[in-house]
Gaussian input, Z-matrix of N, CA and C with variables (Angstrom, degrees):
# hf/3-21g

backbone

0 1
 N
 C     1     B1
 C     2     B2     1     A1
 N     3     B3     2     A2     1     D1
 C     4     B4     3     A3     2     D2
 C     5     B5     4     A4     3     D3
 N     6     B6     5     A5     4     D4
 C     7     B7     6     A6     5     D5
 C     8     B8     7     A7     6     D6
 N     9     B9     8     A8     7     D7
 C    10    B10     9     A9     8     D8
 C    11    B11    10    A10     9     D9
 N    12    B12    11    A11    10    D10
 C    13    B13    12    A12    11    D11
 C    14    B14    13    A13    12    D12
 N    15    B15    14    A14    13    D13
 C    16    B16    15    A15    14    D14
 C    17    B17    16    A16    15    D15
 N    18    B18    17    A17    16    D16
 C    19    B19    18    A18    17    D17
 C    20    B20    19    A19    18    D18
 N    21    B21    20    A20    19    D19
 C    22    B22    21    A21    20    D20
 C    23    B23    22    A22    21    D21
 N    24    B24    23    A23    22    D22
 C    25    B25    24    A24    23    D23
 C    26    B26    25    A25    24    D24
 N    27    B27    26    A26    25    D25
 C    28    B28    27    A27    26    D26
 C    29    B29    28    A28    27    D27
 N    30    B30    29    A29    28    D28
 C    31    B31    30    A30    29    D29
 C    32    B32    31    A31    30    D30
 N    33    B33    32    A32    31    D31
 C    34    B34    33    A33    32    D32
 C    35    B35    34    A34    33    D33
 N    36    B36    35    A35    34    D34
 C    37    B37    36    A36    35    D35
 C    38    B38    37    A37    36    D36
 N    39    B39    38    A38    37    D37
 C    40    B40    39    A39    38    D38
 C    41    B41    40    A40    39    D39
 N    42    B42    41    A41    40    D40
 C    43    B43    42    A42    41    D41
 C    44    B44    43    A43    42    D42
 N    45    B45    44    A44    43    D43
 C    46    B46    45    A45    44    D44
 C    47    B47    46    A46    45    D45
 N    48    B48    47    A47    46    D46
 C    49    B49    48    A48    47    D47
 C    50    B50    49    A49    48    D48
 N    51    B51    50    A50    49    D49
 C    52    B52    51    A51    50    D50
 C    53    B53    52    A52    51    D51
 N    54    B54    53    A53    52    D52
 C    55    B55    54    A54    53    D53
 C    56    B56    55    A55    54    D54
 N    57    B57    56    A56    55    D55
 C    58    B58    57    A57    56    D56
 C    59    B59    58    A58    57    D57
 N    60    B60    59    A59    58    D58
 C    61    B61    60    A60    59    D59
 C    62    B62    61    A61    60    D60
 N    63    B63    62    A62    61    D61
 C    64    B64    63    A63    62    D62
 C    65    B65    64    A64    63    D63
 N    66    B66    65    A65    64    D64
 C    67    B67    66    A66    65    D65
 C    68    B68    67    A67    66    D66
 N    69    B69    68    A68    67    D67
 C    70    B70    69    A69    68    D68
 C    71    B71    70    A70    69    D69
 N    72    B72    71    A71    70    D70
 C    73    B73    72    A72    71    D71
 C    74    B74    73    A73    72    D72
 N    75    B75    74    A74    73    D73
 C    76    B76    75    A75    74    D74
 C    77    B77    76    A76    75    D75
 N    78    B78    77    A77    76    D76
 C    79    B79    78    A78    77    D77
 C    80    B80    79    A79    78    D78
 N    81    B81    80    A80    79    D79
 C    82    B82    81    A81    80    D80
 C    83    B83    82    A82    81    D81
 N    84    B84    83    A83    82    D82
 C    85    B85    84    A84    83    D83
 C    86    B86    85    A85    84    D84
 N    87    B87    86    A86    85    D85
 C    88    B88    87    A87    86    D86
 C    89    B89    88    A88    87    D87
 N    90    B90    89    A89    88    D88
 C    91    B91    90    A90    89    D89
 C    92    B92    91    A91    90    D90
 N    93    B93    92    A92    91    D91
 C    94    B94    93    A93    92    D92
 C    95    B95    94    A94    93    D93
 N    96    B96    95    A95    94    D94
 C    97    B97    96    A96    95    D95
 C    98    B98    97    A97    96    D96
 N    99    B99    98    A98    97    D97
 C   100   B100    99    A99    98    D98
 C   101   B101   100   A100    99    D99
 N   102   B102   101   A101   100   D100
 C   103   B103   102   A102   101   D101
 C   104   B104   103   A103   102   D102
 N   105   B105   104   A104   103   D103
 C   106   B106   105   A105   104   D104
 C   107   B107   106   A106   105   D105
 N   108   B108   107   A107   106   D106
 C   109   B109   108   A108   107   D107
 C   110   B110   109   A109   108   D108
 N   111   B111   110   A110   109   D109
 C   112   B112   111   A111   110   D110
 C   113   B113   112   A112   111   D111
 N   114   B114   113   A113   112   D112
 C   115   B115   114   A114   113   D113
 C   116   B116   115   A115   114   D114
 N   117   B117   116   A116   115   D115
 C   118   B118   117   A117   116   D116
 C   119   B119   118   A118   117   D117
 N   120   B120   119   A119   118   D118
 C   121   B121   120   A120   119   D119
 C   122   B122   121   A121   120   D120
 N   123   B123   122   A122   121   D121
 C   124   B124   123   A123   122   D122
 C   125   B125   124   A124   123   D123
 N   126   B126   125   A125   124   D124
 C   127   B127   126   A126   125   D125
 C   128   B128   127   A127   126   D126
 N   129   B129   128   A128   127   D127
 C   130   B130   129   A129   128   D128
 C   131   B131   130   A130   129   D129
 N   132   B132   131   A131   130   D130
 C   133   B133   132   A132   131   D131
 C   134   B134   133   A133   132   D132
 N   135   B135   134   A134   133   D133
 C   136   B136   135   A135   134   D134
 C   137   B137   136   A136   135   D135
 N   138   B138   137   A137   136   D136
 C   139   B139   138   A138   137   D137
 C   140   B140   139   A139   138   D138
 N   141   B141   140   A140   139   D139
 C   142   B142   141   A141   140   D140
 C   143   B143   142   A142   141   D141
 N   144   B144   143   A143   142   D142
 C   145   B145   144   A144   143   D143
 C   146   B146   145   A145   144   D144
 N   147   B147   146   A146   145   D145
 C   148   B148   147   A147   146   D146
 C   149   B149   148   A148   147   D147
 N   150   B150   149   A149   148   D148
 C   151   B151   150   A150   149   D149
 C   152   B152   151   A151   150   D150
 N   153   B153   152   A152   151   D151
 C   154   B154   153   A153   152   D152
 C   155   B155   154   A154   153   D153
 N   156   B156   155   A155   154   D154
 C   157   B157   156   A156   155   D155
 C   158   B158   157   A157   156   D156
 N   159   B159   158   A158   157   D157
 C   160   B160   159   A159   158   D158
 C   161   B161   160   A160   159   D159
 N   162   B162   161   A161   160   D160
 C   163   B163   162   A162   161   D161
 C   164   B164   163   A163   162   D162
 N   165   B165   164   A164   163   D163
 C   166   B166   165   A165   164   D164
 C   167   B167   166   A166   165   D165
 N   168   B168   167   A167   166   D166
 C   169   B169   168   A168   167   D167
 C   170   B170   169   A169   168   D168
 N   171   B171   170   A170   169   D169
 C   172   B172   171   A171   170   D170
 C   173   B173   172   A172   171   D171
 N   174   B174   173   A173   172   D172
 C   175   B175   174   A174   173   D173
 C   176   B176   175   A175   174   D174
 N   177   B177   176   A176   175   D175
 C   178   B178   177   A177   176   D176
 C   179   B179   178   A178   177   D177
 N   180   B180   179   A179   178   D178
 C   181   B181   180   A180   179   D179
 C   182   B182   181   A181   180   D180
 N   183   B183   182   A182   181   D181
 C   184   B184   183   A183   182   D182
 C   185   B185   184   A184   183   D183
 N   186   B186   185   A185   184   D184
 C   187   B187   186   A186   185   D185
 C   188   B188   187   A187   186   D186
 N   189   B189   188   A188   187   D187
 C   190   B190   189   A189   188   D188
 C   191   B191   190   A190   189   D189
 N   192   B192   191   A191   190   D190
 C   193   B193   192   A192   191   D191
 C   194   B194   193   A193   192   D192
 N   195   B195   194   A194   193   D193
 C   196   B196   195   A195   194   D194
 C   197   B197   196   A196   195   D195
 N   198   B198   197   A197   196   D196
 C   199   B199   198   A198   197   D197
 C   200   B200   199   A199   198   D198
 N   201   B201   200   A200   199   D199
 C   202   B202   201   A201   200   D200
 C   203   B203   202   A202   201   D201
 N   204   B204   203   A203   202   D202
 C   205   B205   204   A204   203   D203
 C   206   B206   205   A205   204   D204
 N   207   B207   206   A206   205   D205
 C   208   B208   207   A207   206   D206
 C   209   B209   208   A208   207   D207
 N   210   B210   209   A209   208   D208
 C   211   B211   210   A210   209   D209
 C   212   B212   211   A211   210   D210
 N   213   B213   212   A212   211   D211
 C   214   B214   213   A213   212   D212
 C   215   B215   214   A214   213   D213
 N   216   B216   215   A215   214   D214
 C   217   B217   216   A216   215   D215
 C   218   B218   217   A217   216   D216
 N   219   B219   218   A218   217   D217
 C   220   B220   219   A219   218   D218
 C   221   B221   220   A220   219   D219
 N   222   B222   221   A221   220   D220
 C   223   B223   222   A222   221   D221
 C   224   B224   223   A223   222   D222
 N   225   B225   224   A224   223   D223
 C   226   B226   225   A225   224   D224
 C   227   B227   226   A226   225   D225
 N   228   B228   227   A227   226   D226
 C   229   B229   228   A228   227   D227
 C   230   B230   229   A229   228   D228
 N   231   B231   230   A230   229   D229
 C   232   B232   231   A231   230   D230
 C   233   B233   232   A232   231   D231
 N   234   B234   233   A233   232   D232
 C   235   B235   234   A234   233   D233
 C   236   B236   235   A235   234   D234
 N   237   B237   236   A236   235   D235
 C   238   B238   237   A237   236   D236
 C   239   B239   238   A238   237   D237
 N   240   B240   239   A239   238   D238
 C   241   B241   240   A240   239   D239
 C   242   B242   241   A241   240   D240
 N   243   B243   242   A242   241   D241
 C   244   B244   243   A243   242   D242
 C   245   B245   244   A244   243   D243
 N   246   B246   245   A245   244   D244
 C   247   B247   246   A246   245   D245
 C   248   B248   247   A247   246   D246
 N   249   B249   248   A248   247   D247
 C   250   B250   249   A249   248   D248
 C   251   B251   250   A250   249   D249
 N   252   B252   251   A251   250   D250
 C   253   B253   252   A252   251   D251
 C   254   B254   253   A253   252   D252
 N   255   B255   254   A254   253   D253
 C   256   B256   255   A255   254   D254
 C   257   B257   256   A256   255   D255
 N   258   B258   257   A257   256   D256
 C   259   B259   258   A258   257   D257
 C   260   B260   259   A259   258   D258
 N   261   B261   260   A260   259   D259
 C   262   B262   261   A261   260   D260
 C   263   B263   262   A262   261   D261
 N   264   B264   263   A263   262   D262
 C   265   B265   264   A264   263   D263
 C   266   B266   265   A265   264   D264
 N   267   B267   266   A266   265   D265
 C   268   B268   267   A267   266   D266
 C   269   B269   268   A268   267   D267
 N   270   B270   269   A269   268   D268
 C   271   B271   270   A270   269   D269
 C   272   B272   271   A271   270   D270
 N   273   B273   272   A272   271   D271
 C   274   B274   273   A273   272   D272
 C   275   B275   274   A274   273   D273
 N   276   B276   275   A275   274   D274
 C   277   B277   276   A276   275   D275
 C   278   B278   277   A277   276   D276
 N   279   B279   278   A278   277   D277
 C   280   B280   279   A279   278   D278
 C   281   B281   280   A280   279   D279

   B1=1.4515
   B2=1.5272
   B3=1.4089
   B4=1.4116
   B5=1.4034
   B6=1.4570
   B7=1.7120
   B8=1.6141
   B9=1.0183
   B10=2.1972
   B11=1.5676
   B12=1.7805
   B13=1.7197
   B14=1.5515
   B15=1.6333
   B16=1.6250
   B17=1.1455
   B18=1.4635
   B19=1.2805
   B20=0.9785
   B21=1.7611
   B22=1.5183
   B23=1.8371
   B24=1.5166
   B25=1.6824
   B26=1.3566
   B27=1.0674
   B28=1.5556
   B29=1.7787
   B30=1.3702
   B31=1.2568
   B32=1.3739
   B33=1.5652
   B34=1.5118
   B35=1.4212
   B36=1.7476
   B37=1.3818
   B38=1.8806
   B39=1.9284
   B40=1.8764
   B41=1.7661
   B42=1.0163
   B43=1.0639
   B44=2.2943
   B45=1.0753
   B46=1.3823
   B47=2.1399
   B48=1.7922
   B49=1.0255
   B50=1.6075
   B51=1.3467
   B52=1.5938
   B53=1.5239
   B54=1.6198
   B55=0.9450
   B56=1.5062
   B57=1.5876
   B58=1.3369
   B59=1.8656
   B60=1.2312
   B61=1.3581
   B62=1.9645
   B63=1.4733
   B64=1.6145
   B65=1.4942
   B66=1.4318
   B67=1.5613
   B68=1.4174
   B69=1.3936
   B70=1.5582
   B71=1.3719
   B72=1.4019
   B73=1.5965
   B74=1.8373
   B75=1.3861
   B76=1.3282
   B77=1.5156
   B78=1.3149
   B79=1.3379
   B80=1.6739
   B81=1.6602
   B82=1.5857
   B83=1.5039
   B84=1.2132
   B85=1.5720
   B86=1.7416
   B87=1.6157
   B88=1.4690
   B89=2.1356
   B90=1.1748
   B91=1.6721
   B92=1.9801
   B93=1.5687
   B94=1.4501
   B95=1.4039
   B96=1.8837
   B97=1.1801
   B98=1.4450
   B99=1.2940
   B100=1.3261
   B101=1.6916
   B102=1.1665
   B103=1.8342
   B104=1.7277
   B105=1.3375
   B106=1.6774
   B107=2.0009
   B108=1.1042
   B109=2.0438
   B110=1.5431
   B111=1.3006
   B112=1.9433
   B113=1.7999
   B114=1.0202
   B115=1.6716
   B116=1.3398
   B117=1.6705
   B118=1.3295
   B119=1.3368
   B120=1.4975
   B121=1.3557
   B122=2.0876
   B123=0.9010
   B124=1.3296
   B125=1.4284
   B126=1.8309
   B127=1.3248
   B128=1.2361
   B129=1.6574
   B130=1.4501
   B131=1.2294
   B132=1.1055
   B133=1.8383
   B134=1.7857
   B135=1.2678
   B136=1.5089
   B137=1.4090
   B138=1.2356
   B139=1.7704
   B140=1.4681
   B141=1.3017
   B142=0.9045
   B143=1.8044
   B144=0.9507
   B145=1.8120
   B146=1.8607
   B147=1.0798
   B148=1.7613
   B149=1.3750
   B150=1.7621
   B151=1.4520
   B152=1.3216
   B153=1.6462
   B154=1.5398
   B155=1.8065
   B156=1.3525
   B157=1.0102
   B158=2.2337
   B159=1.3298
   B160=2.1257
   B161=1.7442
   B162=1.5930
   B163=1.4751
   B164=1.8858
   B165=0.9545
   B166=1.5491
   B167=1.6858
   B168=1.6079
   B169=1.3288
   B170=1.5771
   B171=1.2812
   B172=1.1505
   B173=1.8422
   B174=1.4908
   B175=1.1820
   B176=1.0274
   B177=1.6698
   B178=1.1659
   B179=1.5713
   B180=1.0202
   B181=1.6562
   B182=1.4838
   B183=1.7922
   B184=1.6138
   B185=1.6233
   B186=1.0883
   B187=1.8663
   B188=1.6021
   B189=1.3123
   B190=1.5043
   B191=1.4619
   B192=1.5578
   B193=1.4622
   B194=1.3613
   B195=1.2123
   B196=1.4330
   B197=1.8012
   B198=1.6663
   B199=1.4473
   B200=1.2614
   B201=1.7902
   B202=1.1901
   B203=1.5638
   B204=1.4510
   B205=1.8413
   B206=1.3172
   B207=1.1260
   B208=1.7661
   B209=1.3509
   B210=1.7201
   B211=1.4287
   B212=2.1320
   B213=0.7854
   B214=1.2624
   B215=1.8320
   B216=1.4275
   B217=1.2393
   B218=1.8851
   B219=1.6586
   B220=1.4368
   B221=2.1994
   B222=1.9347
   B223=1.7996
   B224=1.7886
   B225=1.1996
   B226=1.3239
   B227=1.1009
   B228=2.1568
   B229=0.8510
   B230=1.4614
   B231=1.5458
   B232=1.3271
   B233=1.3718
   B234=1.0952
   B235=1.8132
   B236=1.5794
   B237=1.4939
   B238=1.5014
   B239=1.3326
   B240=1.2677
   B241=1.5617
   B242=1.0043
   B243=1.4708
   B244=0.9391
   B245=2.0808
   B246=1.2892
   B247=1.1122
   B248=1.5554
   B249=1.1813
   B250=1.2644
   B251=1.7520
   B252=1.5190
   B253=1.4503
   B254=1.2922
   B255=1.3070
   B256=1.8193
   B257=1.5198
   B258=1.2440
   B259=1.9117
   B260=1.5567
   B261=1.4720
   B262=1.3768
   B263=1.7072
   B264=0.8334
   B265=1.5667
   B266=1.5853
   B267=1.7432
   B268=0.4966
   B269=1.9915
   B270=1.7321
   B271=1.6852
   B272=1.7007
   B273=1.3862
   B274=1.7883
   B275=1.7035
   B276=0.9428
   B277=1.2481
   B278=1.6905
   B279=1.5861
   B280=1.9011
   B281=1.2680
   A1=108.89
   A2=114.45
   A3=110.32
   A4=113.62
   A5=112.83
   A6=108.80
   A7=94.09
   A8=94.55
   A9=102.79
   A10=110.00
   A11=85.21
   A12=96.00
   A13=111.96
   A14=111.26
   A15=121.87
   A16=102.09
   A17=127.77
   A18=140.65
   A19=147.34
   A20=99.20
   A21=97.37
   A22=126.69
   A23=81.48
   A24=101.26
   A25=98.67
   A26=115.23
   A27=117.11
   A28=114.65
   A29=131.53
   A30=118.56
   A31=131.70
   A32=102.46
   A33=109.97
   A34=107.09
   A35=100.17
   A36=104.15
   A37=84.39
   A38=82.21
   A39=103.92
   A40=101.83
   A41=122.89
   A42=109.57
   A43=107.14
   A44=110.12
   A45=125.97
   A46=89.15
   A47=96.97
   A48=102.65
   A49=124.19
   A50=111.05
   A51=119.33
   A52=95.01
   A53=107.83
   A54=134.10
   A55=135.24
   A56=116.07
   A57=129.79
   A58=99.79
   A59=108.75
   A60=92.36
   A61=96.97
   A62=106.93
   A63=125.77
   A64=93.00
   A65=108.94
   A66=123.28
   A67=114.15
   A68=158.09
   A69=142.65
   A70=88.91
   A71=112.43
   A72=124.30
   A73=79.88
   A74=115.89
   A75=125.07
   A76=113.43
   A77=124.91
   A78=112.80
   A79=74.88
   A80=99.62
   A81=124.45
   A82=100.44
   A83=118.71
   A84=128.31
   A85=93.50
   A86=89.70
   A87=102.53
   A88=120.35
   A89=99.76
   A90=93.67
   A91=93.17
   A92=86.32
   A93=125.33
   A94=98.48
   A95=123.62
   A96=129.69
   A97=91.12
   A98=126.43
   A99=113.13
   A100=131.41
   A101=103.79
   A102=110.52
   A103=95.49
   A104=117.62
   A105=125.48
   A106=105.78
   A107=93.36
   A108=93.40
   A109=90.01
   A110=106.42
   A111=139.97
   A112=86.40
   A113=101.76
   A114=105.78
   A115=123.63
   A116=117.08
   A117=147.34
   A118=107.58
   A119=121.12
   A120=98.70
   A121=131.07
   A122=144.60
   A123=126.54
   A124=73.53
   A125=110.94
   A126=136.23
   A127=115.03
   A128=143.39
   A129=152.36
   A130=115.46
   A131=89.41
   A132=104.84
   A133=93.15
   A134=117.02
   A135=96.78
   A136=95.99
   A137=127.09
   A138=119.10
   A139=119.15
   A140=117.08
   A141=88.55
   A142=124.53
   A143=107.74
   A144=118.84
   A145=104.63
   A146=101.79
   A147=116.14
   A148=68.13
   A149=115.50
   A150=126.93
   A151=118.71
   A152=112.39
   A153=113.94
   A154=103.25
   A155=124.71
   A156=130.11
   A157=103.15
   A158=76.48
   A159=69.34
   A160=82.11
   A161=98.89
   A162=96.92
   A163=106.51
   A164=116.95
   A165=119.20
   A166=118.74
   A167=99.31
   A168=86.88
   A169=124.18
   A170=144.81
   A171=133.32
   A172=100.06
   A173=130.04
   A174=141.82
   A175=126.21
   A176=105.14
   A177=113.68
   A178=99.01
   A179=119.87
   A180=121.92
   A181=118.27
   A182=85.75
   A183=96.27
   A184=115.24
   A185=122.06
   A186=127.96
   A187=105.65
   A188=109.01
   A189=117.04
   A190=115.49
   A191=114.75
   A192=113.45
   A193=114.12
   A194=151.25
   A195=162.99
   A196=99.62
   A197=97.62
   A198=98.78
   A199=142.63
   A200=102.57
   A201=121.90
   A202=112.56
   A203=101.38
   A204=115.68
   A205=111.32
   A206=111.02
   A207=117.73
   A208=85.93
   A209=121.33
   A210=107.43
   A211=94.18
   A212=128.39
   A213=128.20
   A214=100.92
   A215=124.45
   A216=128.34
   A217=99.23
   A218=75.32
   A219=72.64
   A220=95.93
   A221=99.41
   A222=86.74
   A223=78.40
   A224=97.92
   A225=124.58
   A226=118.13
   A227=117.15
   A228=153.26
   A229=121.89
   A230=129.58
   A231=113.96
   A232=119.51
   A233=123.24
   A234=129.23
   A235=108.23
   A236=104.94
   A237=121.59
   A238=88.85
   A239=142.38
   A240=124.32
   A241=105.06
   A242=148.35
   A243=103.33
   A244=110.91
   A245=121.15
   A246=120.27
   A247=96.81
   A248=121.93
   A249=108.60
   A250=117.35
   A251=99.53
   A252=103.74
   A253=138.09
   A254=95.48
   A255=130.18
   A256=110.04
   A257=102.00
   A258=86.34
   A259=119.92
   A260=105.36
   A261=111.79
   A262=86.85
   A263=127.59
   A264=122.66
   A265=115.59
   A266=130.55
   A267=131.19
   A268=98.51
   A269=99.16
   A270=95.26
   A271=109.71
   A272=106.97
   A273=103.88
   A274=113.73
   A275=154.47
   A276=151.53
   A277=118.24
   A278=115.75
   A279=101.76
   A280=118.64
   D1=129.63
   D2=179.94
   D3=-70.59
   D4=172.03
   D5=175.21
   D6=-130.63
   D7=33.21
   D8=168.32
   D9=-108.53
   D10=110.67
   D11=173.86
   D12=-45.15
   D13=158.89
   D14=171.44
   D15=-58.95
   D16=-35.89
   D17=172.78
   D18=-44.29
   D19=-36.53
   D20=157.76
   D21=-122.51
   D22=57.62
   D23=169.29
   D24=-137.71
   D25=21.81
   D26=171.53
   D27=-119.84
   D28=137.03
   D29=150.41
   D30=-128.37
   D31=127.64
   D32=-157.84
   D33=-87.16
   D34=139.16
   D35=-153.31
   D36=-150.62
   D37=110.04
   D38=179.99
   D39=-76.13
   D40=134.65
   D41=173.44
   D42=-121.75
   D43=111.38
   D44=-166.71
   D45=-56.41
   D46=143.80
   D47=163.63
   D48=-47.77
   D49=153.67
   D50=173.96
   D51=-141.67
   D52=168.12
   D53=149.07
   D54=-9.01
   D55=55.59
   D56=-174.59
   D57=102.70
   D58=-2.25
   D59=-167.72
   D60=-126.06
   D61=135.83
   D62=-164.76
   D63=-80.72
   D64=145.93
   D65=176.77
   D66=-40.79
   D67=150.24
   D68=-166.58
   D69=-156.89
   D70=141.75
   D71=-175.97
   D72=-120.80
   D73=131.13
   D74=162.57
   D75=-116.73
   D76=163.30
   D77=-171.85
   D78=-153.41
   D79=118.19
   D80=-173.63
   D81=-105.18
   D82=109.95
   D83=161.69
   D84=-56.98
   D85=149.94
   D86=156.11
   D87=-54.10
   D88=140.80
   D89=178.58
   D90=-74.91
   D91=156.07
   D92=178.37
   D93=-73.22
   D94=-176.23
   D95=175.79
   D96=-73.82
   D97=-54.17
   D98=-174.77
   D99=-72.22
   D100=16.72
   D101=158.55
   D102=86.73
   D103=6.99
   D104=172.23
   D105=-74.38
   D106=118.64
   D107=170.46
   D108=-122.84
   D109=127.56
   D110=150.89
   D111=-46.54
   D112=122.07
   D113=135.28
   D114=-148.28
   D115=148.73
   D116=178.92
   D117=-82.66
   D118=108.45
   D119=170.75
   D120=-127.93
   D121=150.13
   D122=-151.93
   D123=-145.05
   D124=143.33
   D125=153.64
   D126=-102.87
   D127=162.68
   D128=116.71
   D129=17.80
   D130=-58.64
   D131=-162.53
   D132=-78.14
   D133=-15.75
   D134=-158.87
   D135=-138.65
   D136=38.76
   D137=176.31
   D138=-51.19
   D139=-41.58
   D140=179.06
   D141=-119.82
   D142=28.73
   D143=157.89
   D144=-63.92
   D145=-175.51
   D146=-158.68
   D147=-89.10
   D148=169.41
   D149=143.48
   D150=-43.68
   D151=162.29
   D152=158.30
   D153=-105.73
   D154=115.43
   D155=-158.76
   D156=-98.94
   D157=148.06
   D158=-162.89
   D159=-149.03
   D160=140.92
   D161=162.04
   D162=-96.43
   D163=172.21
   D164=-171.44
   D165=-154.92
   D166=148.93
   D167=172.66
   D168=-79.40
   D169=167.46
   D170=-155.54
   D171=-105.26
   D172=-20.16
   D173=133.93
   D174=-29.01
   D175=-66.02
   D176=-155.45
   D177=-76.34
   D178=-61.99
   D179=157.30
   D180=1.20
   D181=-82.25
   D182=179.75
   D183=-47.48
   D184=-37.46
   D185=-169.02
   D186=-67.91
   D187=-29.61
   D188=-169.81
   D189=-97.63
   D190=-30.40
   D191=151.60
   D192=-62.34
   D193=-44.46
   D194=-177.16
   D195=-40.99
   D196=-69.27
   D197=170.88
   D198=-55.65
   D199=-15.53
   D200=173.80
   D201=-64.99
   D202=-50.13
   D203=175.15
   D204=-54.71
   D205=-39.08
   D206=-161.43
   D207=-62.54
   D208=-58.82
   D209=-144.76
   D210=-83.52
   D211=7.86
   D212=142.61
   D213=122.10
   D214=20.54
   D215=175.74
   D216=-80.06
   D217=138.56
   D218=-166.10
   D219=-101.94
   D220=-175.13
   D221=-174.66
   D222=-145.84
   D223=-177.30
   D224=-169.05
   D225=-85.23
   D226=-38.31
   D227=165.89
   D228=-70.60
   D229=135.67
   D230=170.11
   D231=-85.31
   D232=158.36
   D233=-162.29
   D234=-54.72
   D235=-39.95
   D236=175.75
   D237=-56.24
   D238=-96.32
   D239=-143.00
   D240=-79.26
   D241=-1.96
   D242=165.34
   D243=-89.10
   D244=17.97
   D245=-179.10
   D246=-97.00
   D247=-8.09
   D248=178.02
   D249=-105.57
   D250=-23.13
   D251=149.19
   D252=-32.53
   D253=-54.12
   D254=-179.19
   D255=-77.17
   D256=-29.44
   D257=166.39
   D258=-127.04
   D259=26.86
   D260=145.20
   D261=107.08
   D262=-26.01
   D263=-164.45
   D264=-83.78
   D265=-2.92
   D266=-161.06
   D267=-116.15
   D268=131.21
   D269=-166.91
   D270=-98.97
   D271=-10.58
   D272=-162.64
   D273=-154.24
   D274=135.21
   D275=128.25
   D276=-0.33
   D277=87.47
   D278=165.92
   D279=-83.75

């Protein structure tokens, strides 16, 4: 049995309102061998309902947060970790 919190195979990543779209706290599992990341996700509108839980590609992820920045939503996280999150190389939250 491991003694590693859920917690720290997860990185939580605030993502600031945009343009039709409500502030979203996601919580990105580490990716699998096969480049799959679990994520938990909670909106504004919905703090306190359960997550909406989605498996994901770890690409595809990454490409769609990217666009998120471009259009000027801001995160908690810097782009660097979370790009290193997303391809496995990344171990902790800075």
């Amino acid at each position: 049995m491991s003694t590693e919190s859920s917690a720290a195979r997860e990185l939580p990543l605030l993502i600031g309102a945009g343009p039709g779209m409500p502030e979203t706290l996601m919580l990105l599992g580490a990716p699998d061998s096969g480049g799959v990341v679990h994520v938990r996700t909670w909106t504004a509108d919905h703090w306190g309902s359960p997550p909406r839980a989605s498996a994901e590609r770890a690409d595809t992820l990454l490409k769609w947060l990217e666009v998120q920045l471009r259009t000027g939503r801001t995160m908690n996280q810097s782009a660097y970790v979370v790009r290193l999150w997303l391809r496995g190389e990344g171990g902790a939250a800075r």
